[in-house]
Residue, then its C-alpha position, 0 to 999 in steps of 0.5 A: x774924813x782924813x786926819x791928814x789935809x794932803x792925799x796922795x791917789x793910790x793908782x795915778x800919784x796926784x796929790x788932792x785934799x779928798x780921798x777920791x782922785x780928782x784926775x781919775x776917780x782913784x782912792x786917795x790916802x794920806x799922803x805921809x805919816x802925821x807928825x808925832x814928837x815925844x816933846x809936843x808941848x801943846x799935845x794935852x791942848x790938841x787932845x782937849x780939841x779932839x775930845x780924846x779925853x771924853x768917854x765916848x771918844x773910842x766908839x766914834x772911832x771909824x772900824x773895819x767892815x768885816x772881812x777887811x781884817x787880814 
């Protein structure tokens, strides 16, 4: 699943709320970059709601099939 809610298809530009395009079955990707501020006062809260500060956290990353890299 997306970070991001709004996605933008890659071949015809609809804007969904699914990595696959409704309109032509195209993949989707995020539609901007997430919002990041240097003075996120609520930023400790948002990584206590993900579990960022849990030791598991890194390995439930999603990673590259291999190949992919390049």
């Amino acid at each position: 699943m997306a970070r991001q809610l709004m996605q933008k298809c890659n071949d015809c530009a609809t804007h969904c709320l699914s990595t696959t395009c409704p309109k032509c079955g195209g993949v989707a990707q995020a539609a901007a970059p997430m919002k990041w501020s240097p003075e996120d006062k609520r930023a400790h809260l948002r990584r206590q709601l993900d579990g960022v500060e849990e030791s598991g956290w890194p390995n439930s990353l999603p990673t590259l099939a291999s190949g992919e890299e390049e």
